[in-house]
Gaussian input, Z-matrix of N, CA and C with variables (Angstrom, degrees):
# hf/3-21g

backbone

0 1
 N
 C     1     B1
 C     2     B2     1     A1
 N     3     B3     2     A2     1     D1
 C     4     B4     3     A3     2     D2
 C     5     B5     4     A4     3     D3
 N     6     B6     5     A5     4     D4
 C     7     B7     6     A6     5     D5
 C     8     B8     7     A7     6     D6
 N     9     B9     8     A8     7     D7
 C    10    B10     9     A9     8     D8
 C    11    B11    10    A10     9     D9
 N    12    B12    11    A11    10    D10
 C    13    B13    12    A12    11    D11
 C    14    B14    13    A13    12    D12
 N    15    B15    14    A14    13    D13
 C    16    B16    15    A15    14    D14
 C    17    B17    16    A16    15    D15
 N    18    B18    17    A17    16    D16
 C    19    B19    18    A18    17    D17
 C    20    B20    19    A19    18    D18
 N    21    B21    20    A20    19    D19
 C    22    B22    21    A21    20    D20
 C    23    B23    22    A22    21    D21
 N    24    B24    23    A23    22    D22
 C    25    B25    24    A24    23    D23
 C    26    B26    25    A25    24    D24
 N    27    B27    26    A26    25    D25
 C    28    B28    27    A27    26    D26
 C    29    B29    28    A28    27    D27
 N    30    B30    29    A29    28    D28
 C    31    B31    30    A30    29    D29
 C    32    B32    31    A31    30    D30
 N    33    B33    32    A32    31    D31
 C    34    B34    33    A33    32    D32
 C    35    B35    34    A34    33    D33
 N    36    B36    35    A35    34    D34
 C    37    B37    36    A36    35    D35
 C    38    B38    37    A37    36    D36
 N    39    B39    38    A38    37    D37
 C    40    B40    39    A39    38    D38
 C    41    B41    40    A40    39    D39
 N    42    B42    41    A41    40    D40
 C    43    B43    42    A42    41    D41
 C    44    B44    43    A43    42    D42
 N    45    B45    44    A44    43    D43
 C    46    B46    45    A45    44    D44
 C    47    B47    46    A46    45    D45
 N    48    B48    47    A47    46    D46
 C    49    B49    48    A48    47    D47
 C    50    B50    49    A49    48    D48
 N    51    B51    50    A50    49    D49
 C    52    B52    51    A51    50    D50
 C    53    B53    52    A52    51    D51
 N    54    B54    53    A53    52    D52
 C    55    B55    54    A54    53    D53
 C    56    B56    55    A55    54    D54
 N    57    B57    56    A56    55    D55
 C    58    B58    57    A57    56    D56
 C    59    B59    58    A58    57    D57
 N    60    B60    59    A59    58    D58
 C    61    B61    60    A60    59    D59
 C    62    B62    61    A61    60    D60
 N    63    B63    62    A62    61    D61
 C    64    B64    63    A63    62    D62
 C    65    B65    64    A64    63    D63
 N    66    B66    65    A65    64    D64
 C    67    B67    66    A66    65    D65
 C    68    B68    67    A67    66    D66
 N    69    B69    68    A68    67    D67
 C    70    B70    69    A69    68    D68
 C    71    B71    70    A70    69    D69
 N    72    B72    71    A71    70    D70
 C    73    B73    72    A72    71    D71
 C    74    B74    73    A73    72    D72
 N    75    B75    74    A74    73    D73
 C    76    B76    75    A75    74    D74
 C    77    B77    76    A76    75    D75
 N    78    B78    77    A77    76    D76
 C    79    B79    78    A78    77    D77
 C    80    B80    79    A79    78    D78
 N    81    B81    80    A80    79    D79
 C    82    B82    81    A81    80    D80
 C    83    B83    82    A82    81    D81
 N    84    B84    83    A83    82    D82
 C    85    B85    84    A84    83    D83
 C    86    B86    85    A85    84    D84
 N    87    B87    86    A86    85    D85
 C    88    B88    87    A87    86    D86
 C    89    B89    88    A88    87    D87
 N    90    B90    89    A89    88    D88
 C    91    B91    90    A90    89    D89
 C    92    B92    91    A91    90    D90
 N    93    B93    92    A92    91    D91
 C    94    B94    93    A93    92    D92
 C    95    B95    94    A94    93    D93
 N    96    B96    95    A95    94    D94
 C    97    B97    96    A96    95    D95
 C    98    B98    97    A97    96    D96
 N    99    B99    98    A98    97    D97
 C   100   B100    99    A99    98    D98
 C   101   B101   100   A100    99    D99
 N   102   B102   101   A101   100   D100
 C   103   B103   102   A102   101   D101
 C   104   B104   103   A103   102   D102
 N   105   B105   104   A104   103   D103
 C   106   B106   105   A105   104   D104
 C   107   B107   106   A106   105   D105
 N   108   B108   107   A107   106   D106
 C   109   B109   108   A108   107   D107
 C   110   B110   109   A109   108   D108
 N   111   B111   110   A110   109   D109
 C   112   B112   111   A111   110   D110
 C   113   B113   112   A112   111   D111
 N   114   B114   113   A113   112   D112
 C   115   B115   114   A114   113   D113
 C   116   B116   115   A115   114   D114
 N   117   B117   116   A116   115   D115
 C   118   B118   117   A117   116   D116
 C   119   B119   118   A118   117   D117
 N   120   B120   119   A119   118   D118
 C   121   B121   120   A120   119   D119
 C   122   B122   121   A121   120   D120
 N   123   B123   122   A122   121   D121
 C   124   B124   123   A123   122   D122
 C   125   B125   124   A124   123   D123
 N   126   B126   125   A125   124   D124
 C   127   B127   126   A126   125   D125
 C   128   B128   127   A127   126   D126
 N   129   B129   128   A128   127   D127
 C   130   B130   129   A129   128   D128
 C   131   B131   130   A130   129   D129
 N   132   B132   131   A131   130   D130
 C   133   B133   132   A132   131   D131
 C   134   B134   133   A133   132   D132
 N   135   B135   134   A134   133   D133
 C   136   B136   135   A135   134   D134
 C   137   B137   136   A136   135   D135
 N   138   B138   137   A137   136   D136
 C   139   B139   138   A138   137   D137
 C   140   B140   139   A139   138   D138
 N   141   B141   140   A140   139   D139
 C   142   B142   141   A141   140   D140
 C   143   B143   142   A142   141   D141
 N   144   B144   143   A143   142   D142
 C   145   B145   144   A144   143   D143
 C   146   B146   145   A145   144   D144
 N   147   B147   146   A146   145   D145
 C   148   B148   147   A147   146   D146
 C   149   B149   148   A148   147   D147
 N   150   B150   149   A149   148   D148
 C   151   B151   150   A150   149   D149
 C   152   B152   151   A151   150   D150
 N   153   B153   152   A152   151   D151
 C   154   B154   153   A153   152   D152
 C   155   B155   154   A154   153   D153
 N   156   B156   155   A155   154   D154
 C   157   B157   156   A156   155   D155
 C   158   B158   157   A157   156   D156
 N   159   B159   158   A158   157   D157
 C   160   B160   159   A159   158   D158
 C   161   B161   160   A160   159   D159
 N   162   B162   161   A161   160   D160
 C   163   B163   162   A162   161   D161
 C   164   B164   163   A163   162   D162
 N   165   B165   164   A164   163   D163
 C   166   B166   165   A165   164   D164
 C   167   B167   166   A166   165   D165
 N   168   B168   167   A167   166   D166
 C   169   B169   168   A168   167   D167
 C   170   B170   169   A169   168   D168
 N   171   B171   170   A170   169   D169
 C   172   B172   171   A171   170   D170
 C   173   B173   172   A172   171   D171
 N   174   B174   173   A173   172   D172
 C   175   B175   174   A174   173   D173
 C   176   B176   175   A175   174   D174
 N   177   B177   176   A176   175   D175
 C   178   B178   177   A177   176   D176
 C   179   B179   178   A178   177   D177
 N   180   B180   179   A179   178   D178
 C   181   B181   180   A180   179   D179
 C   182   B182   181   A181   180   D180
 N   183   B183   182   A182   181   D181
 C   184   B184   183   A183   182   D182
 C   185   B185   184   A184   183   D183
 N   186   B186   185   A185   184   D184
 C   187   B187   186   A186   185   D185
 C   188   B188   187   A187   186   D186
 N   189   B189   188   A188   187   D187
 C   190   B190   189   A189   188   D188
 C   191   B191   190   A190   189   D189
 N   192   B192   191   A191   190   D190
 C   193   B193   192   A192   191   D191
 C   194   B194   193   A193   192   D192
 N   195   B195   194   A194   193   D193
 C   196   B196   195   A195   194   D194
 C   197   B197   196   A196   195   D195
 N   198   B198   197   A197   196   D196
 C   199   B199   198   A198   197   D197
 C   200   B200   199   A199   198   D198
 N   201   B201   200   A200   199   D199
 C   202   B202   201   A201   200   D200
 C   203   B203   202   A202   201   D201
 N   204   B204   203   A203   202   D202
 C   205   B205   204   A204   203   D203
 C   206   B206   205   A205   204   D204
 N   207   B207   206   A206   205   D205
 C   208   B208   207   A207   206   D206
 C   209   B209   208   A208   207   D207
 N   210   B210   209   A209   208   D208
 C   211   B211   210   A210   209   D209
 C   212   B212   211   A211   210   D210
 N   213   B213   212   A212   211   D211
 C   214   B214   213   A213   212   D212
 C   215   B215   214   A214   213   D213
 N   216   B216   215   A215   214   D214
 C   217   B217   216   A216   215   D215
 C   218   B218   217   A217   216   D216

   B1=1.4418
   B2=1.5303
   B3=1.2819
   B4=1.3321
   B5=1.6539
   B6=1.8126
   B7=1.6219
   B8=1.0785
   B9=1.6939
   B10=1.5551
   B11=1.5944
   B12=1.0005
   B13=1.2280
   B14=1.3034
   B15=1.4080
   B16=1.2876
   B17=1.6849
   B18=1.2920
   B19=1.7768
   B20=1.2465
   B21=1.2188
   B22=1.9005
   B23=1.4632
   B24=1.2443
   B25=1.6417
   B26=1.6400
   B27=1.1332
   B28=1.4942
   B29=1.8149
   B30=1.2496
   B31=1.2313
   B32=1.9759
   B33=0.9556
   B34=1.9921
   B35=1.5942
   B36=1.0742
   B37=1.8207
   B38=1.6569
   B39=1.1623
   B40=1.6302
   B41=1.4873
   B42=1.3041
   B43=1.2904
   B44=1.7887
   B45=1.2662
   B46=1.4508
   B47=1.1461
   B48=1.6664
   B49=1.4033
   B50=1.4087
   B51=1.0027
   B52=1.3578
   B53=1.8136
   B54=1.2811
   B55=1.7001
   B56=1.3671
   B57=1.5339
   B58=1.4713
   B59=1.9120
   B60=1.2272
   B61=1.8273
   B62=1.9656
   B63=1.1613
   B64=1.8796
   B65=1.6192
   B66=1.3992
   B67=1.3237
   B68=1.8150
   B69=1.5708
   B70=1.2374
   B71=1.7231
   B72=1.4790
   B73=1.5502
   B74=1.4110
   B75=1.6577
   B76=1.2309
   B77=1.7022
   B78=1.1689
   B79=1.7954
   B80=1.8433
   B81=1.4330
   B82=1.7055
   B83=1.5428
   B84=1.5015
   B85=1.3731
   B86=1.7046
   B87=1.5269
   B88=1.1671
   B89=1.9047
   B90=0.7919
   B91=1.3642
   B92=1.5956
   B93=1.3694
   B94=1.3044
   B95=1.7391
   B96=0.7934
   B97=1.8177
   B98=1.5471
   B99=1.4177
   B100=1.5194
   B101=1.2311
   B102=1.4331
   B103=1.2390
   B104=1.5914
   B105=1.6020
   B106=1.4421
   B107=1.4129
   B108=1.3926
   B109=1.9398
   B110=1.3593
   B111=1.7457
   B112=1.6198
   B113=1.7217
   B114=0.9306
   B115=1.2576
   B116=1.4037
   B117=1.8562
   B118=1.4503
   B119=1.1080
   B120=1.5468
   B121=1.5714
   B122=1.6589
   B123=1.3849
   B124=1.2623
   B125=1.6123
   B126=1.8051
   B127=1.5574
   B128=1.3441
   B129=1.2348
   B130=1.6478
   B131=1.6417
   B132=1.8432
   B133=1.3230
   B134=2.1206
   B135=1.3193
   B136=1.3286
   B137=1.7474
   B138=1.4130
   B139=1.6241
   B140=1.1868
   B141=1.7544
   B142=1.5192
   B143=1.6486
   B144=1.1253
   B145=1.2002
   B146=1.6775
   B147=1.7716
   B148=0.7992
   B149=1.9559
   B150=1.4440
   B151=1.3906
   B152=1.7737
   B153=1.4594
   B154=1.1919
   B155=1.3585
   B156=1.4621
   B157=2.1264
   B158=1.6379
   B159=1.1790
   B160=1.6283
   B161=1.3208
   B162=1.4976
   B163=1.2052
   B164=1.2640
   B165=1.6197
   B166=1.2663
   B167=1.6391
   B168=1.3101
   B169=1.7456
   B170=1.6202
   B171=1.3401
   B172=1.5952
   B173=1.4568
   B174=1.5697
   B175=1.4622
   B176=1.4733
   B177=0.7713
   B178=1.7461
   B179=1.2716
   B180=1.5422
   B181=0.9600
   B182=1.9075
   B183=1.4832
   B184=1.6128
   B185=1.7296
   B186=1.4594
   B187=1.4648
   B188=1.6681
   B189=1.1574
   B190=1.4556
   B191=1.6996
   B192=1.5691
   B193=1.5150
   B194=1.7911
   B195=1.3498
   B196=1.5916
   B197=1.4418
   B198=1.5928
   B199=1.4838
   B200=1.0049
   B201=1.5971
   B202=1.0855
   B203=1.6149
   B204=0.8467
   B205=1.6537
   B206=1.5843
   B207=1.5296
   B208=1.4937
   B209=1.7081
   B210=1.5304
   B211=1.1694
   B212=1.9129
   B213=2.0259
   B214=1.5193
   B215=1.5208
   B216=1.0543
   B217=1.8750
   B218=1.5583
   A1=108.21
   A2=130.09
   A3=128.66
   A4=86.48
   A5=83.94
   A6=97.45
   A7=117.03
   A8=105.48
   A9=110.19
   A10=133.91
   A11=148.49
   A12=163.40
   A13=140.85
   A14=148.02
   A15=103.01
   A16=94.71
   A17=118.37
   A18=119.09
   A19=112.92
   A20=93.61
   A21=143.32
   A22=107.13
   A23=136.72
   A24=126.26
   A25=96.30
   A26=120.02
   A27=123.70
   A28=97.23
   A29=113.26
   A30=116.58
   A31=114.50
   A32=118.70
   A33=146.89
   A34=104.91
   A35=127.20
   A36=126.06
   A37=94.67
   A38=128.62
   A39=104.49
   A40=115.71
   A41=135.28
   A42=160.82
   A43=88.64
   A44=133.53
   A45=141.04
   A46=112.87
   A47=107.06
   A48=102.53
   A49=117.13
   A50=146.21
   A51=164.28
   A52=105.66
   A53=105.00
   A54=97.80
   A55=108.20
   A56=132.02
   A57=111.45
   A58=123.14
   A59=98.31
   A60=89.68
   A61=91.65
   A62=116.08
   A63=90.30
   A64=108.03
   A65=126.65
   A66=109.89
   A67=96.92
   A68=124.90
   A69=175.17
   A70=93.44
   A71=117.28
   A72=133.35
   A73=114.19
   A74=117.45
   A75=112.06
   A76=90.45
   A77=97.43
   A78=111.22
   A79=115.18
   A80=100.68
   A81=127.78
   A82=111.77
   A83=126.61
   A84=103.39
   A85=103.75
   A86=106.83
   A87=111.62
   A88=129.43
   A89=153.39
   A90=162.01
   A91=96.57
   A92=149.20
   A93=162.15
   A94=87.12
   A95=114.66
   A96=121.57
   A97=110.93
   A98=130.01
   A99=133.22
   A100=104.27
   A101=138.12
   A102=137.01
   A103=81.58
   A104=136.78
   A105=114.21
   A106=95.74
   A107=110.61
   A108=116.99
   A109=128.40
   A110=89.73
   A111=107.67
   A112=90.20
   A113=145.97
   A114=128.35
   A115=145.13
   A116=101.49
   A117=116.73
   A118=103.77
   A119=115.27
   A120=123.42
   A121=119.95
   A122=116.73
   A123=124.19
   A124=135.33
   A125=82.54
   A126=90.52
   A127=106.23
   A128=105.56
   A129=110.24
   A130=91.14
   A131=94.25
   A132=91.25
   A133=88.94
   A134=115.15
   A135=102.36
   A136=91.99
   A137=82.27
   A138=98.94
   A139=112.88
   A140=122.50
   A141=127.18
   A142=103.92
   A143=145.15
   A144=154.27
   A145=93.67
   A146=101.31
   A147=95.98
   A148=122.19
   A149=117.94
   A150=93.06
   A151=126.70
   A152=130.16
   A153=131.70
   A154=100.01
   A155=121.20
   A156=105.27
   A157=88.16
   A158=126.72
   A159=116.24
   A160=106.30
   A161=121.55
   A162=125.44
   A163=132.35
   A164=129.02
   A165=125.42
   A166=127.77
   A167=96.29
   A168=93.37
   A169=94.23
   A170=92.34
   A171=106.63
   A172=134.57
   A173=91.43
   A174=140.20
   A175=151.03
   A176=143.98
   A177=136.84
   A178=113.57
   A179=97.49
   A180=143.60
   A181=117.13
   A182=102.04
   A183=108.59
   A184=98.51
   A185=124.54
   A186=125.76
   A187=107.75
   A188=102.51
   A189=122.93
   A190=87.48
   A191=91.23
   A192=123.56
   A193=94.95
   A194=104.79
   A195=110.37
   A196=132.87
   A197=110.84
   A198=120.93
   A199=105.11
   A200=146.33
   A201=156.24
   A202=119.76
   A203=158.62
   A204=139.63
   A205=108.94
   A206=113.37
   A207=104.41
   A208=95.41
   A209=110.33
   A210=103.61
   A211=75.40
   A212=88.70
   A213=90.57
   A214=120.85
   A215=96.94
   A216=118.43
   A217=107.37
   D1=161.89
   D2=-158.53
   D3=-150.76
   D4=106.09
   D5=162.31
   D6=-98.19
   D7=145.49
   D8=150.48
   D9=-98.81
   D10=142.08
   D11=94.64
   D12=32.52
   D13=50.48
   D14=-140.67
   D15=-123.66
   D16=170.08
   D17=-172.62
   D18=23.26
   D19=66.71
   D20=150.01
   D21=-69.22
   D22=131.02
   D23=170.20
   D24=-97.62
   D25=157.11
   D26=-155.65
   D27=-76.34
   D28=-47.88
   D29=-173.70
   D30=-53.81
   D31=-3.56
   D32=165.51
   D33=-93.49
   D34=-10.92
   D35=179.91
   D36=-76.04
   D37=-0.79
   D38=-175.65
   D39=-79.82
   D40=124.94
   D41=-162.66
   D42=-33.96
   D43=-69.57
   D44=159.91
   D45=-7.61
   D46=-76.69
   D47=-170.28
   D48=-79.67
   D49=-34.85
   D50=154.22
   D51=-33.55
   D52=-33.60
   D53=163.40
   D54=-102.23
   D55=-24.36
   D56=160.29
   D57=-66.98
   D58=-18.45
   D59=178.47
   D60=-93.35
   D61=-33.82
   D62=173.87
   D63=-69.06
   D64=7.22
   D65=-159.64
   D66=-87.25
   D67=-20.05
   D68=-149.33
   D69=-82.36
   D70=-28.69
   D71=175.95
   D72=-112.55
   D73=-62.52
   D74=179.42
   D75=-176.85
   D76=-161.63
   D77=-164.76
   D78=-85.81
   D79=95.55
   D80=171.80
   D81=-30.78
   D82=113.70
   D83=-171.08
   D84=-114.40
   D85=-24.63
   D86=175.32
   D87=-179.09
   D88=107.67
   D89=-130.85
   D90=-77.18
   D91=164.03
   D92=-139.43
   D93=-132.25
   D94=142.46
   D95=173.02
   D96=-62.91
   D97=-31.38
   D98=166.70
   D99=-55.68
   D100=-41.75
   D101=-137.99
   D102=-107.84
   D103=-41.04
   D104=-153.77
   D105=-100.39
   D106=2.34
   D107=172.70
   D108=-97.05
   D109=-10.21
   D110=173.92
   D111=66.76
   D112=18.11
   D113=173.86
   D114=-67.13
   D115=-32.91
   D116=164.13
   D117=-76.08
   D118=-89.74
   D119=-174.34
   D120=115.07
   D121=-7.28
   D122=162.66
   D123=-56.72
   D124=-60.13
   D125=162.05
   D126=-155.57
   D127=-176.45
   D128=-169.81
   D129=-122.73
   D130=149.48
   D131=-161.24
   D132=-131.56
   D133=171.11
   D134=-178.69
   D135=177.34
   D136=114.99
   D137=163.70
   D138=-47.29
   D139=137.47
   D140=-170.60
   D141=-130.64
   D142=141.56
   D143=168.37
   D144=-99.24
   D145=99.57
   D146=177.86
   D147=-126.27
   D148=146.75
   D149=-179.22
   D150=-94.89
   D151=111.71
   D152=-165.64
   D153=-53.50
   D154=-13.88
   D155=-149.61
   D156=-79.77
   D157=-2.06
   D158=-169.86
   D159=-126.26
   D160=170.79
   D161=-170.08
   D162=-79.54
   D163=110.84
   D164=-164.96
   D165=-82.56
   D166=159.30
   D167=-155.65
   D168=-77.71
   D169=157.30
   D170=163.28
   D171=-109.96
   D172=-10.57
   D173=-172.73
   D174=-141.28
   D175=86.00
   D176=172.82
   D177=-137.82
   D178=156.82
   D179=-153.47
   D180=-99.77
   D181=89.17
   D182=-160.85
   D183=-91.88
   D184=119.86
   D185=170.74
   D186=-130.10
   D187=144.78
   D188=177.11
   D189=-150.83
   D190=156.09
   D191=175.23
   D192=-32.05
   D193=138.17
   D194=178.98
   D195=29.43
   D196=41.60
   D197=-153.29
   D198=-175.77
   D199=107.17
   D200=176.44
   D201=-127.17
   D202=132.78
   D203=152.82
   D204=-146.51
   D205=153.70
   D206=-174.48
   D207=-101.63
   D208=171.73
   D209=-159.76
   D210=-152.62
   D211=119.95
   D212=163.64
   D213=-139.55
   D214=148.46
   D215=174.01
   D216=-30.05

């Protein structure tokens, strides 16, 4: 499945963090070439290995040091 991202601050686009906050859903398999070229800039998008048999989020909850925001579907 291929998530997006959205009101991301640019300085959070690094390939790292961007697979530790998808890790927050399920297992990160690889970032979209817009997203690791910074080229769009809207949102960041990242292939997810994800499993349907369980219940999908509608919601979470992304925090780093002085920076928190929830992010929903």
């Amino acid at each position: 499945m291929l998530v997006r991202i959205l009101d991301l601050r640019q300085e959070h686009w690094s390939p790292k963090l961007l697979f530790e906050i998808i890790k927050g859903i399920d297992s990160p398999i690889v970032l979209d070439e817009a997203t690791k070229s910074r080229s769009f800039g809207h949102f960041a998008r990242v292939l997810v290995d994800l499993d349907l048999t369980g219940k999908l989020l509608s919601e979470f909850l992304v925090e780093r040091e002085s920076f928190a925001f929830f992010r929903e579907d």
